[in-house]
C-alpha positions as CSV (number, residue, x, y, z in Angstrom):
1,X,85.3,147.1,86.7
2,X,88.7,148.5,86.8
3,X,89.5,151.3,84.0
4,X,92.3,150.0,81.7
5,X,95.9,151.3,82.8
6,X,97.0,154.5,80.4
7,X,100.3,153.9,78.4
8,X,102.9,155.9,78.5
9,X,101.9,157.9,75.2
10,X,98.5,158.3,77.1
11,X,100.0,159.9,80.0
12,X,102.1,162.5,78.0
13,X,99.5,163.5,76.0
14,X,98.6,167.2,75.5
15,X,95.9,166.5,72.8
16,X,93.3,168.8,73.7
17,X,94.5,170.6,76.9
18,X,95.0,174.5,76.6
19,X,97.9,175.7,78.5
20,X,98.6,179.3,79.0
21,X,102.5,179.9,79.3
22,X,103.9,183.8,80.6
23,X,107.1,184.6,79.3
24,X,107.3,182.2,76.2
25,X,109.2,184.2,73.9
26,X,112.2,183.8,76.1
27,X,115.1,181.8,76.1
28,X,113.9,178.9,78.0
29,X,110.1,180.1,77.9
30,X,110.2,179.4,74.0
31,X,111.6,175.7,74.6
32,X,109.0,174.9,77.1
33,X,106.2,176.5,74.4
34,X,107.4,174.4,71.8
35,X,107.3,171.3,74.1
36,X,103.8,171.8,75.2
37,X,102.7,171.9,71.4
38,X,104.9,169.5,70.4
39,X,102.2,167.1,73.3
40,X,99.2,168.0,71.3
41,X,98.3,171.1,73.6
42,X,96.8,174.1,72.5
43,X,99.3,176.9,73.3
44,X,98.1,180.4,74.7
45,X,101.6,182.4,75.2
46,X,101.9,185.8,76.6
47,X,104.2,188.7,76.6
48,X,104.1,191.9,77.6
49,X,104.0,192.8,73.9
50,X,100.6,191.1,72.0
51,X,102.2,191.2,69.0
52,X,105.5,189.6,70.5
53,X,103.3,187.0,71.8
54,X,100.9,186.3,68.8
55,X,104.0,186.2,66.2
56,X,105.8,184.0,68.5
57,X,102.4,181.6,69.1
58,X,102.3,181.5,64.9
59,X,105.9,179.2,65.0
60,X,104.2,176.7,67.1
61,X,104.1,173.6,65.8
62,X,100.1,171.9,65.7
63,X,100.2,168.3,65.6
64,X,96.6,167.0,65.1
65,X,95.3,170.9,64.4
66,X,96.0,172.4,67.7
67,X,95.8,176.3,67.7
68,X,98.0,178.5,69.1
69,X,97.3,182.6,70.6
70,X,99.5,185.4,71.8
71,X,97.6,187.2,74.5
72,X,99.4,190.4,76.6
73,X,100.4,189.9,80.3
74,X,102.1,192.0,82.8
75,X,103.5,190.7,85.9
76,X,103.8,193.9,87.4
77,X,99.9,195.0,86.6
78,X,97.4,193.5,88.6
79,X,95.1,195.3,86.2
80,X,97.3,193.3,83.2
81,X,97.5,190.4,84.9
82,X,93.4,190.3,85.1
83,X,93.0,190.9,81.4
84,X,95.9,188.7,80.3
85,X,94.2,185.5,81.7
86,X,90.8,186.7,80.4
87,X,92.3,187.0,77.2
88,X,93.3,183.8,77.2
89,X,90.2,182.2,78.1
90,X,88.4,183.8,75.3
91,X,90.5,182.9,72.2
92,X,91.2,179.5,73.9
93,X,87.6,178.7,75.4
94,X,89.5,177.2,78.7
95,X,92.9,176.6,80.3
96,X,94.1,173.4,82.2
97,X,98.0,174.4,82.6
98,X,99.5,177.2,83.7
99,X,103.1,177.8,83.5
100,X,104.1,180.6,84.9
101,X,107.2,181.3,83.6
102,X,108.3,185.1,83.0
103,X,109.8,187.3,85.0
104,X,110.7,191.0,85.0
105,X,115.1,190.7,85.8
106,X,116.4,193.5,88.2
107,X,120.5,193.2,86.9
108,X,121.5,195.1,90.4
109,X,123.9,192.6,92.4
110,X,124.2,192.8,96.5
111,X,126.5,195.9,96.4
112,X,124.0,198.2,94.3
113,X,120.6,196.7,95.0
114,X,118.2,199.5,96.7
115,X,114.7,199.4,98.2
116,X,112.7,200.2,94.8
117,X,114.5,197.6,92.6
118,X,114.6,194.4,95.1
119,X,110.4,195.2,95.6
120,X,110.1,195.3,91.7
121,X,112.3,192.1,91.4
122,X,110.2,190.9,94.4
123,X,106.7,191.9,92.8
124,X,107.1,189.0,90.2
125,X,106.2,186.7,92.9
126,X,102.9,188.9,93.6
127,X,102.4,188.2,89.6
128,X,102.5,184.8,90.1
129,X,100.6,184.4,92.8
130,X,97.8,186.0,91.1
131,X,98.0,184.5,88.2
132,X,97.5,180.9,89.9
133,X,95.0,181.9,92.0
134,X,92.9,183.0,88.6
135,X,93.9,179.5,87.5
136,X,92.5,177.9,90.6
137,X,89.2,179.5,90.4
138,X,88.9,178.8,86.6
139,X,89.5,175.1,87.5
140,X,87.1,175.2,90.6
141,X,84.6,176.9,88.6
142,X,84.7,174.0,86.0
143,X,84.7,171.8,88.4
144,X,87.8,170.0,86.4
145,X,91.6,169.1,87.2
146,X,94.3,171.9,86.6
147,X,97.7,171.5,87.0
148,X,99.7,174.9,87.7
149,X,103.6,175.1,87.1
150,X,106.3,177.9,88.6
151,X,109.7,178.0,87.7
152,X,112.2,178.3,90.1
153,X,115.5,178.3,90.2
154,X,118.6,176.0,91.3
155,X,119.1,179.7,93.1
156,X,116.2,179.6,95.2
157,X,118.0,176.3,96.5
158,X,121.7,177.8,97.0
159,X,123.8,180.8,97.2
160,X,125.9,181.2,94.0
161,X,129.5,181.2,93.9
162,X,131.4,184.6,93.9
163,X,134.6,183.6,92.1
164,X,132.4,182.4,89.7
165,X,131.3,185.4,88.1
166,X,134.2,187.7,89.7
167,X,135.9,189.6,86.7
168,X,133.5,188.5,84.4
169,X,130.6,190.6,85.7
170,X,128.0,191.6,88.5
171,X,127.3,188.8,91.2
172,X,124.1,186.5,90.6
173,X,121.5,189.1,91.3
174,X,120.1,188.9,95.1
175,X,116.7,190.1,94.3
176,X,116.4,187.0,91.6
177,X,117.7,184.5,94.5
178,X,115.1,185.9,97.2
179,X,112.1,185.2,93.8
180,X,113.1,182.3,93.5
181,X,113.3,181.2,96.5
182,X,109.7,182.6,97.5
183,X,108.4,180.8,94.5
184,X,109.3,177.4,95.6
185,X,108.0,178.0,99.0
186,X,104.9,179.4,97.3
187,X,104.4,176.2,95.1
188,X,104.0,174.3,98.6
189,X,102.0,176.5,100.0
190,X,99.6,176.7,97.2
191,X,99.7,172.9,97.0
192,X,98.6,171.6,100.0
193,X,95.5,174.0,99.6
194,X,94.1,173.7,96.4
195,X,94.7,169.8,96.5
196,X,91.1,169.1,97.5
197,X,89.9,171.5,94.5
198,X,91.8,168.9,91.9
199,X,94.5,171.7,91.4
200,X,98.1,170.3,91.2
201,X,100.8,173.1,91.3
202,X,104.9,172.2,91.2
203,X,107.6,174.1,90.5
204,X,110.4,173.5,87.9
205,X,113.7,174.8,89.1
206,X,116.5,175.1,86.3
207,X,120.0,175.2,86.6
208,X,122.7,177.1,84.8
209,X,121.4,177.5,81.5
210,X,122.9,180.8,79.8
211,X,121.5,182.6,77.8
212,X,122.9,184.1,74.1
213,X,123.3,187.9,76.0
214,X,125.2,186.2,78.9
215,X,129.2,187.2,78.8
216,X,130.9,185.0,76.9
217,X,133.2,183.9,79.8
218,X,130.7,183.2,82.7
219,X,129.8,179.6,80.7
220,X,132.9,178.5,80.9
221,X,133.4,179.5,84.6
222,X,130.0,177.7,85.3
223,X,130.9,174.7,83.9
224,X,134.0,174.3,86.0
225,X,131.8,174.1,89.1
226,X,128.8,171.6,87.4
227,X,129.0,167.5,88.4
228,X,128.3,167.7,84.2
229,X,131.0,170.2,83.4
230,X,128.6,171.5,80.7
231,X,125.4,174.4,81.0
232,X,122.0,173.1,80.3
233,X,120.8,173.3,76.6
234,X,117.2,175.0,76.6
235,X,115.4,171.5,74.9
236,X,117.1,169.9,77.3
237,X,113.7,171.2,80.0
238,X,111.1,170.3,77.6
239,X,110.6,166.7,79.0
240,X,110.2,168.2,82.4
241,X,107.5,170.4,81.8
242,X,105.6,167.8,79.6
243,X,105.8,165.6,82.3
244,X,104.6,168.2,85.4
245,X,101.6,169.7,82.5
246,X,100.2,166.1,81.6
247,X,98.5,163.1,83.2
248,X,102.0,161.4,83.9
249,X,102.8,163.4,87.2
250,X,99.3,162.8,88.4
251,X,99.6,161.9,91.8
252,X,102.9,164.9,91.9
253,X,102.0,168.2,94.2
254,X,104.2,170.6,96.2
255,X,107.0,169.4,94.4
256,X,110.2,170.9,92.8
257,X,111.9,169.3,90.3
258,X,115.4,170.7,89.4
259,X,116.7,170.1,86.5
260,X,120.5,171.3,87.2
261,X,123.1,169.1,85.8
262,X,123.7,167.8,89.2
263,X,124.7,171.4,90.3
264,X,122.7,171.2,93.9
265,X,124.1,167.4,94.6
266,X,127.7,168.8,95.4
């Protein structure tokens, strides 16, 4: 007998999952928290301050109860990275999302960018990596579905334009366009071998979406070269990642979804 077709509430529906989200005090990190509570889930954030991470996890809204944690992680420690995730599966029992979301910025642009600082920008990737991998064994170990989440970038997709931020301040960072573009290779990669385990992974790529320490002019100069003639707002991702955490992108792997204002269309 056929199982009665889910309805859209259904598919959204984070009631009961535990999702464990790096880098969710941040600008667009906090957004995508609030989102995944907002869906019922049970929000594990990390930081690579605890207490950063457990104040932050105490604004969480908790529809239905939910219960929120603040756990320290460290991209750039394996050693962190270990604890982080057991951390996380103590206080919230199990995970089935991952978002893996922060990132350790390198500011240095193409004319001052050395050996050292484009392997530490680089060694975010190794994070994430790792991370997932933990996430994949959890899931396999369960023997349940798990559904892993990078975030990319619209510049691990194409190069940035120079008279864009010329005047206004360093070029778009070449270390952060060589992450991002690994990551979204990565989320393939991953994909199309932990789909026999039940593990989804997709990537979310934003577009321009400044943040408040950005220079007030580079907005503005963005704008002029977005289809929308606007930045993205930082609620503005939280459908997205609903979507690519819960039931409704169930048949979705080794995908990235960019969410850009049109920005990679020209």
């Amino acid at each position: 007998m056929p199982q009665p077709e889910p309805t859209v509430h259904e598919l959204f529906d984070l009631t009961g999952k535990a999702v464990l989200i790096t880098g969710a005090t941040g600008h667009l990190g906090s957004a995508m928290a609030r989102a995944l509570a907002e869906a019922g889930a049970n929000v594990v954030v990390s930081s690579r301050s605890r207490q950063r991470a457990r104040d932050f996890a105490a604004t969480l809204p908790r529809p239905g109860g939910a219960a929120h944690y603040g756990v320290k992680l460290d991209y750039m420690d394996p050693d962190s990275i270990e604890r982080g995730f057991g951390d996380a599966l103590k206080v919230a029992g199990r995970l089935d999302v991952l978002v893996n979301n922060g990132n350790q910025p390198v500011a240095a642009d193409w004319t001052t960018a050395g050996a050292e600082q484009l392997a530490r920008q680089l060694a975010n990737g190794t994070g994430f990596f790792l991370l997932a991998r933990l996430m994949r064994a959890h899931a396999v170990q369960r023997r349940a579905p798990a559904s892993i989440i990078m975030i990319g970038s619209m510049y691990g997709l194409v190069g940035s334009y120079p008279d864009a931020y010329a005047d206004i301040c360093n070029a778009s960072p070449v270390g952060y366009h060589m992450l991002k573009a690994g990551v979204i290779q990565l989320t393939r990669h991953l994909a199309v071998y932990w789909a026999h385990d039940n593990v989804r992974v997709n990537c979310l790529s934003p577009g321009p979406f400044p943040g408040r320490e950005a220079p007030p002019a580079l907005p503005e100069r963005l704008s002029e070269k977005s289809p929308m003639r606007r930045m993205g707002r930082a609620r503005e991702l939280k459908g997205a990642i609903v979507f690519l955490a819960s039931d409704a992108s169930s048949y979705m792997t080794g995908q990235n979804l960019i969410i850009d204002g049109g920005w990679t269309a020209w």
